[in-house]
C-alpha positions as CSV (number, residue, x, y, z in Angstrom):
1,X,-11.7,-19.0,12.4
2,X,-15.6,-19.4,11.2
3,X,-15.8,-15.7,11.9
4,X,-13.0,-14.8,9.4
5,X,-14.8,-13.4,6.4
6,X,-13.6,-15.1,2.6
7,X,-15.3,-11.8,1.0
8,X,-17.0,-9.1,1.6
9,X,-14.8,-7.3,3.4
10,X,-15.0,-3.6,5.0
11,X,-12.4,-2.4,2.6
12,X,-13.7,-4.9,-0.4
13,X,-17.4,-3.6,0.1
14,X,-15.9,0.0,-0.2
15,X,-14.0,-0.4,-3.6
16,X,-16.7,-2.5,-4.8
17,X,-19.6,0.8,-4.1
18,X,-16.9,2.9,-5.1
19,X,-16.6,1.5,-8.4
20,X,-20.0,1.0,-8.9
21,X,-21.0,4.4,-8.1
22,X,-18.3,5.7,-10.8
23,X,-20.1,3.4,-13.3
24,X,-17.9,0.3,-13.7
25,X,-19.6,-3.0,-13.8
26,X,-17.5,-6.3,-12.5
27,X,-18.0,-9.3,-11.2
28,X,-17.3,-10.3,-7.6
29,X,-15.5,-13.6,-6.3
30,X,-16.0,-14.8,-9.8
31,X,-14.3,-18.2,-10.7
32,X,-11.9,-18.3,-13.4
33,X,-10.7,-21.7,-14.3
34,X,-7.5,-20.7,-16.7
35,X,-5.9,-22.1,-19.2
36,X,-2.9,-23.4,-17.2
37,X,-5.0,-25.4,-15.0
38,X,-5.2,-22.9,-12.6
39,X,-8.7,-21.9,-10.6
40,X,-8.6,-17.9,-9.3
41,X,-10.7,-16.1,-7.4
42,X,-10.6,-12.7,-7.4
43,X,-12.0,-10.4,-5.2
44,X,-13.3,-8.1,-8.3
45,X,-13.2,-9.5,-11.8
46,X,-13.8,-7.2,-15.3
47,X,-14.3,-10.3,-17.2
48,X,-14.1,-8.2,-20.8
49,X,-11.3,-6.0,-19.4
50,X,-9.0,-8.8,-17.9
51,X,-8.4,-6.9,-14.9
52,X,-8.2,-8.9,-11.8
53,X,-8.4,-7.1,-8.6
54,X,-7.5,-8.3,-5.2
55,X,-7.8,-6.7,-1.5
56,X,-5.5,-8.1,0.8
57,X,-5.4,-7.9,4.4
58,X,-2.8,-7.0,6.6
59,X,-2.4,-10.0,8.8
60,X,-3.5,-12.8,6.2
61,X,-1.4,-11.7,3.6
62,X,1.4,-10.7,5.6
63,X,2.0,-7.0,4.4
64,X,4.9,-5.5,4.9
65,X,4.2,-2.5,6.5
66,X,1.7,-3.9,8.7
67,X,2.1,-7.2,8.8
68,X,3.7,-9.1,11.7
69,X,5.0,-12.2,12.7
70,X,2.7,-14.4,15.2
71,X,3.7,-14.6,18.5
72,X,1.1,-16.9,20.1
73,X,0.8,-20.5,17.9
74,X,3.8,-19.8,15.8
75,X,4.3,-23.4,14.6
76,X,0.7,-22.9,12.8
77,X,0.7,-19.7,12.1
78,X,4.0,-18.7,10.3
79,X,3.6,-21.7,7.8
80,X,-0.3,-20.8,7.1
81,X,1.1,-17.4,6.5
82,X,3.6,-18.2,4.2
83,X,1.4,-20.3,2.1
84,X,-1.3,-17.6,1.7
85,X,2.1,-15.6,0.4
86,X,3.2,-18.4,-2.3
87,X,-0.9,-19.1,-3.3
88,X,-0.8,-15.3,-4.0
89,X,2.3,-15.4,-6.2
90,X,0.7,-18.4,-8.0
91,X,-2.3,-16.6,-8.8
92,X,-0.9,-13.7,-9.6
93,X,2.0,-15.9,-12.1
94,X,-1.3,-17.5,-13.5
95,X,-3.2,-14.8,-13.9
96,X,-0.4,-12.5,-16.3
97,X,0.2,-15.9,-18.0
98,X,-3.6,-16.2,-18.9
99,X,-3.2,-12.5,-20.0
100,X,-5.0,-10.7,-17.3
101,X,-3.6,-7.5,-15.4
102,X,-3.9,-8.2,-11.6
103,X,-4.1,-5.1,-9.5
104,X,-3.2,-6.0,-5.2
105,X,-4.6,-3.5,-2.8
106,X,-3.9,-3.7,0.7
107,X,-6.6,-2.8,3.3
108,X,-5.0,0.0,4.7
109,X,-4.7,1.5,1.2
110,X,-7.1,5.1,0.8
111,X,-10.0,4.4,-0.8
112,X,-9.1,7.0,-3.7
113,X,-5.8,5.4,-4.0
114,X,-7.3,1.9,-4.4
115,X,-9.7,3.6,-7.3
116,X,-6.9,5.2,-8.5
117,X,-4.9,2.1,-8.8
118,X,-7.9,0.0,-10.5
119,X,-8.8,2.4,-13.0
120,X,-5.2,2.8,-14.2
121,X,-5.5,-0.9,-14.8
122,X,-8.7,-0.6,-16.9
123,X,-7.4,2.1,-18.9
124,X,-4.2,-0.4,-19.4
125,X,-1.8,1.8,-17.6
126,X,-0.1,0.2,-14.7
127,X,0.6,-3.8,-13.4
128,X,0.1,-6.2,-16.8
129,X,0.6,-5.4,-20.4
130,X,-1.6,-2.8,-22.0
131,X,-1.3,-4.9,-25.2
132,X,-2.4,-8.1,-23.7
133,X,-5.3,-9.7,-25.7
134,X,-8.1,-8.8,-22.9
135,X,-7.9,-5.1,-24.5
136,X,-10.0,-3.5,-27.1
137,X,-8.1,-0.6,-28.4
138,X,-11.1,0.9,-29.4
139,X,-13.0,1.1,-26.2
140,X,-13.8,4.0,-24.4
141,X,-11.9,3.3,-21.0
142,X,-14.3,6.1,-19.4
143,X,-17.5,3.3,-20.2
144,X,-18.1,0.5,-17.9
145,X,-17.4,-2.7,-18.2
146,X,-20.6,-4.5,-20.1
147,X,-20.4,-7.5,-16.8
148,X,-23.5,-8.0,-15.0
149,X,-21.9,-6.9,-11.1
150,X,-23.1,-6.4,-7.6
151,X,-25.5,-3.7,-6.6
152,X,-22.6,-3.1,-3.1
């Protein structure tokens, strides 16, 4: 399990270069300690923006198109499994109740869908409530985010 990678991911790393190329600035497997007592962290955070954006994998977040149950090890794995599940929900419950728009992308998701799907979000179109206090309604949703990101 030391091999399992936390972040930087193949598909992470690609929305992250992806993003950057277009311009957006983020922050990556930042911290945020909410209000409710709750610590997150996302894969990609826009910190002015309140976007949240997560890229799940197949097996370790049990998708359900590709996701399947463990046939070796069962009695660990299917309860491991299921918690990731439930620590998802509670992050994403968290996260709207803090204000922020959370945006899941599975790993077998197109690269232009997943851009497609994050820049909705920015532009407050999408998962959360384009009204929620992390939006400016006079920014320019074409400009970057003004967070310091990764070069990836």
């Amino acid at each position: 399990m030391r091999a399992i990678r936390r972040t930087n991911t193949k598909p992470e790393l690609a929305l992250r270069s992806a993003l950057h190329r277009q311009g957006y600035r983020f922050r990556k497997d930042y911290r945020l300690d909410l209000d409710v007592g709750a610590r997150v962290r996302p894969d990609i955070a826009f910190t002015a923006r309140r976007v949240a954006v997560f890229v799940d994998g197949c097996f370790w977040h049990v998708c359900p198109e590709h996701g399947r149950d463990p046939e070796v090890n069962e009695w660990y794995w299917a309860p491991k499994l299921r918690r990731t599940v439930e620590r998802d929900r509670a992050a994403d419950a968290a996260l709207a109740a803090a204000g922020w728009r959370v945006v899941r992308i599975w790993e077998h998701v197109p690269l232009d869908d997943a851009i497609a799907a994050v820049t909705a979000a920015l532009r407050g179109e999408g998962s959360g409530d384009p009204g929620d206090p992390g939006e400016d309604p006079g920014e320019d949703p074409g400009d970057p985010d003004e967070d310091s990101g990764d070069l990836g």
